[in-house]
C-alpha positions in Angstrom: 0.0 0.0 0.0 1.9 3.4 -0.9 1.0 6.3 1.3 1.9 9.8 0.8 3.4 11.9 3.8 2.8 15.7 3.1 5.6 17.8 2.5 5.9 20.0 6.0 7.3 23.3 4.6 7.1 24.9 0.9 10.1 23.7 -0.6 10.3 26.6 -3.2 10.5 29.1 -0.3 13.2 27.1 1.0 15.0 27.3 -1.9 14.3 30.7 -2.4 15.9 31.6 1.0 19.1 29.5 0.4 19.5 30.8 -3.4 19.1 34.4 -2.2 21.8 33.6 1.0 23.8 31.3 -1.3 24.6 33.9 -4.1 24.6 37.0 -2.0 27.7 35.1 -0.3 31.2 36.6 -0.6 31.9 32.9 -1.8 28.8 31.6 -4.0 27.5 28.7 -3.1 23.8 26.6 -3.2 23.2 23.6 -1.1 23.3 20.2 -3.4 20.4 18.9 -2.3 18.4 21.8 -4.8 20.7 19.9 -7.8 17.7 17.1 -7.1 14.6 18.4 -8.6 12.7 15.7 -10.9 15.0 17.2 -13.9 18.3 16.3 -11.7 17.3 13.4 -10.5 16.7 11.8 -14.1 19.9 13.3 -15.0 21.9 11.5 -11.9 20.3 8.4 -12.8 21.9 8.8 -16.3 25.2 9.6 -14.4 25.0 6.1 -12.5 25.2 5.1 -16.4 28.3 6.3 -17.0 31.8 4.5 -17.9 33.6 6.6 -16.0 31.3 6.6 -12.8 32.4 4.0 -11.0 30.6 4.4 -7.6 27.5 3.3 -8.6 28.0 -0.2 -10.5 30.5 -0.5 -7.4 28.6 -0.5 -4.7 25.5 -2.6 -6.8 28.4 -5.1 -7.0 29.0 -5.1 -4.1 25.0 -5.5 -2.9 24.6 -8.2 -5.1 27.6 -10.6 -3.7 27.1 -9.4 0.4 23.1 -9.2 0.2 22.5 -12.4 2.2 25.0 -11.1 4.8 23.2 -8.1 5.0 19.9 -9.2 5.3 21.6 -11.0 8.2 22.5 -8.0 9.9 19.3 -6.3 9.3 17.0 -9.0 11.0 13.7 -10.5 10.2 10.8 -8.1 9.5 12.5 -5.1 9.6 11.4 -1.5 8.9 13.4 -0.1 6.1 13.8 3.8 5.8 16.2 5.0 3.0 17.2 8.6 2.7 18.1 9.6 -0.3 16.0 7.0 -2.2 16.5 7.8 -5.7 15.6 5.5 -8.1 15.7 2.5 -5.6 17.3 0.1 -7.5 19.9 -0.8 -5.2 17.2 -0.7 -2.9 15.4 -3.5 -4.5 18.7 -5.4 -4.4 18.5 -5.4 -0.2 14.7 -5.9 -0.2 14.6 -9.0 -2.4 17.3 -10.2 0.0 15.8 -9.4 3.3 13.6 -12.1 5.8 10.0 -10.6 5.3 10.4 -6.4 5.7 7.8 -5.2 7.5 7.6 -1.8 5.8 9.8 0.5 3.5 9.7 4.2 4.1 12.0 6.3 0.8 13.1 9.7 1.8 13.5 11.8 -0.8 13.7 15.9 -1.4 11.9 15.4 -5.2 8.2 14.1 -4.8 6.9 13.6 -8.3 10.5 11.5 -8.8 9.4 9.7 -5.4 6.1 8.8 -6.2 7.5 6.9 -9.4 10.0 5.1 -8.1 8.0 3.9 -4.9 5.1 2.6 -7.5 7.9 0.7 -9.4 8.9 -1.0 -6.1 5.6 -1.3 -5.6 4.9 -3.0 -8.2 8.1 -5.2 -7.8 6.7 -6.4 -3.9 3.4 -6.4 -4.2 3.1 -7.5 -0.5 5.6 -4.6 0.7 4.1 -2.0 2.7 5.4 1.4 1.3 5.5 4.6 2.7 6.8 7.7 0.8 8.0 10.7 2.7 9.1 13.8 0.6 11.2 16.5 2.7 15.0 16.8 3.3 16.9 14.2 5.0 19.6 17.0 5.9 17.7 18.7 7.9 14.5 17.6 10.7 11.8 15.7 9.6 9.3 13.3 10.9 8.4 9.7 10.0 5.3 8.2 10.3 4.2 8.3 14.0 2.5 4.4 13.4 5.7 2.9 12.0 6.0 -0.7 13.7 7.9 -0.7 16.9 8.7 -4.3 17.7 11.5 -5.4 15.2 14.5 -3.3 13.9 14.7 0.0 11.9 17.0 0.0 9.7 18.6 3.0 8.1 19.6 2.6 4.4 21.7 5.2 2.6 23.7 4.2 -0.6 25.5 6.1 -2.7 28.5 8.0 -1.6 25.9 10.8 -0.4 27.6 10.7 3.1 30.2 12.7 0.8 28.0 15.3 -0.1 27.8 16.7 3.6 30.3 18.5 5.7 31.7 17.0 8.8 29.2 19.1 11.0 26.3 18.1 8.2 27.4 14.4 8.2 27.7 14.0 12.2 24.1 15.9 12.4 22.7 13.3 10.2 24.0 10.3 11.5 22.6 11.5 15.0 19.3 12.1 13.2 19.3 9.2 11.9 20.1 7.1 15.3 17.0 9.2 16.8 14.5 8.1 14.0 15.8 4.1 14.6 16.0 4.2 18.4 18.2 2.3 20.7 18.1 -1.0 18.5 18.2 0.5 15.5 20.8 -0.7 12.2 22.0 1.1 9.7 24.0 0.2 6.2 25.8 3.3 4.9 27.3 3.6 1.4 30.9 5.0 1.5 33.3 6.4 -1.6 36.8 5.3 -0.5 39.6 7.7 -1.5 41.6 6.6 -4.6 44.3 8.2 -6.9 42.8 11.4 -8.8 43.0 9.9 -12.2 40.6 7.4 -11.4 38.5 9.8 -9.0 37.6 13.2 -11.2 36.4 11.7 -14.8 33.8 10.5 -12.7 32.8 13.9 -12.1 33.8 15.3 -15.1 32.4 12.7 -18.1 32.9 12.9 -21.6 29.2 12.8 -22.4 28.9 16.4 -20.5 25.9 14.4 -18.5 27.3 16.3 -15.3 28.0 19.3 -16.9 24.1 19.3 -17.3 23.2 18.2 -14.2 25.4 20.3 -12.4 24.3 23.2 -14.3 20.5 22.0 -14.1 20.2 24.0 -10.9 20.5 26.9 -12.5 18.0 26.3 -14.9 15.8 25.5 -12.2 16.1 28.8 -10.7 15.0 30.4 -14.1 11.6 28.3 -14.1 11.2 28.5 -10.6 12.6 32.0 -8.8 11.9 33.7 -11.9 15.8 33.5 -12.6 17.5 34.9 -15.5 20.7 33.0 -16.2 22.2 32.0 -19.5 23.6 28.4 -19.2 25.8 29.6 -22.4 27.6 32.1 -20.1 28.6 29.1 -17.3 30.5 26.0 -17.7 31.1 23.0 -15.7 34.3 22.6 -13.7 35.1 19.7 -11.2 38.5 20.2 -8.7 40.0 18.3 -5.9 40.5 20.4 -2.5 43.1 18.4 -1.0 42.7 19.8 2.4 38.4 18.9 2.5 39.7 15.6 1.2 36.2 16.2 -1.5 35.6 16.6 -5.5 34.0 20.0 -5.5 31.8 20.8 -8.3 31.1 24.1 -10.0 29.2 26.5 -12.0 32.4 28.6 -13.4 31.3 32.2 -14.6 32.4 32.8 -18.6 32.1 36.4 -18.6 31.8 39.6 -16.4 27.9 39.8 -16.3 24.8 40.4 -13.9 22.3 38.2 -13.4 18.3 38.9 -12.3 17.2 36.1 -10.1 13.5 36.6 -8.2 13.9 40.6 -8.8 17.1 40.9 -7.0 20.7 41.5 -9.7 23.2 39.4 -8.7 26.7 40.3 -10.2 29.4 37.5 -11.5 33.2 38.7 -12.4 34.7 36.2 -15.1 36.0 33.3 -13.5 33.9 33.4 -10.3 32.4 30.1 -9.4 29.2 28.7 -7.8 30.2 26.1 -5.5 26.7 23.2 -5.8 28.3 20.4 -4.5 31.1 19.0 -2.5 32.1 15.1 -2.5 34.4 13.4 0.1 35.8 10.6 0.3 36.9 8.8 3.4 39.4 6.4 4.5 37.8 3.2 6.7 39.1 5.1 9.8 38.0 8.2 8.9 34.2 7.1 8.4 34.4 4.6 11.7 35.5 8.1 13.4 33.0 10.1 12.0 30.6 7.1 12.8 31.9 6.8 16.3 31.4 11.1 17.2 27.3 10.6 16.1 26.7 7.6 18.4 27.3 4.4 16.2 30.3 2.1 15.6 31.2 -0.1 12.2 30.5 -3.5 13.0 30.4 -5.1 9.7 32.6 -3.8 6.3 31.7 -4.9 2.7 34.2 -3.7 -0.4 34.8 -4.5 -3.8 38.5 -6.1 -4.8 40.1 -3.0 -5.5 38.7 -1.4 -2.4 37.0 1.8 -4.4 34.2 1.8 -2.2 32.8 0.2 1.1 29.0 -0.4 2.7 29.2 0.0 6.0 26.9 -1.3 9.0 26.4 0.6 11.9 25.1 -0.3 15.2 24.7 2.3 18.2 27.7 2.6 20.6 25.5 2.4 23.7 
């Protein structure tokens, strides 16, 4: 049975506020999370496509070969909430795998993209009790206050989107996410592993210019929905390692002096100056079990590919 939970807050106001914050920075920058409208999302899942983005086939790799282990670890009749759910098909991977889930609950920032995906589960476990939730996973929300209580919640974010956050961001998630599973709560956590820079920035970068677009998609989504004025022509794509954030950084690189209306405000751009849309880190196995550690859980179980790119991790609380 799908089930829609309303959306608590506008989310175009909230994206007004953080454009309008974001670009009348010293340092332009937007949140990623507004690179995920419906347009964004199709694009990423065209990304996940890609020769040279290795991340995703990775980590469905490794799914496929450790999903009876994980179903271990997650129990029998679990409760499975995924932030971030995307197009859920690694998601299906763990389902199919798991001892009689109880109910699924995707998190995910673009509805109408939400909805879809959720129906095609739906329609792939028929028995499966699914509840969409649209809102934010970076910041508080609510699940559904009749969730089943008696068997484990378990936490499912894949992806290298731990990546996407800052320390502080990551930490404040992980705490969030050990209050919405409680005390016995699991959770398996999808983790980009640092590797030489050859390997790491065509995946951010591809040939095709499929994250040129969706990287520059958010600005095209302030133009249909802020009433922006930008001309994608006058911005390119750039992706750069910041050795020191240990992170890919994406950006929206300025061609051109110019000034640019967005919602009846002028914003002004020198040539050269960037919008920074989205950060990725990568972490070593100590790193992430110390970052796990400062929000309350520890690394009990890691599962990695042969040329250790990547690593799913499952957490259980410390105490």
């Amino acid at each position: 049975m799908l089930e829609r939970v309303p959306v608590r807050e506008t989310q175009r106001e909230a994206f007004r506020a953080d454009v309008r914050a974001g670009l009348g920075s010293p340092k332009k920058s937007l949140p990623s999370r507004w690179l995920y409208d419906d347009r964004g999302s199709e694009l990423f899942e065209e990304i996940t496509r890609l020769p040279e983005y290795y991340p995703t086939r990775t980590e469905t790799l490794i799914l496929e070969r450790h999903a009876a282990e994980m179903a271990a670890f997650c129990g029998p009749r679990a409760t499975v909430v995924e932030y971030g759910a995307g197009a859920g098909v690694k998601t299906a991977l763990l389902l199919a795998a798991l001892d009689n889930p109880a109910v699924y609950v995707p998190i995910d920032i673009a509805g109408d993209f939400l909805e879809l995906a959720a129906a095609r589960l739906q329609q792939r476990f028929p028995w499966l009790e699914i509840r969409p939730v649209t809102g934010d996973f970076t910041a508080d929300l609510d699940l559904p206050d009749d969730l089943p209580r008696l068997n484990a919640r378990v936490g499912f974010f894949p992806g290298s989107t731990i990546g996407n956050l800052s320390e502080a961001e990551a930490r404040g998630f992980l705490e969030r996410m050990r209050g919405h599973l409680g005390p016995g709560g699991r959770a398996i956590v999808g983790v980009d592993l640092r590797k030489d820079l050859a390997r790491l920035l065509p995946a951010y970068d591809d040939g095709a210019g499929v994250t040129a677009a969706f990287n520059l998609n958010v600005l095209e989504r302030i133009n249909r929905e802020l009433e922006g004025g930008f001309d994608l022509s006058r911005f390119a794509h750039e992706a750069r390692w910041n050795e020191r954030e240990g992170a890919v950084e994406m950006h929206a690189v300025s061609l051109a002096d110019q000034t640019v209306a967005v919602g009846g405000e002028r914003v002004a751009f020198a040539r050269g100056e960037t919008i920074h849309t989205e950060s990725s880190r990568k972490y070593s196995a100590d790193g992430f079990a110390a970052l796990a550690a400062a929000a309350g859980w520890r690394v009990t179980r890691i599962w990695t590919d042969d040329e250790r790119l990547f690593a799913v991790t499952g957490l259980e609380p410390s105490a």
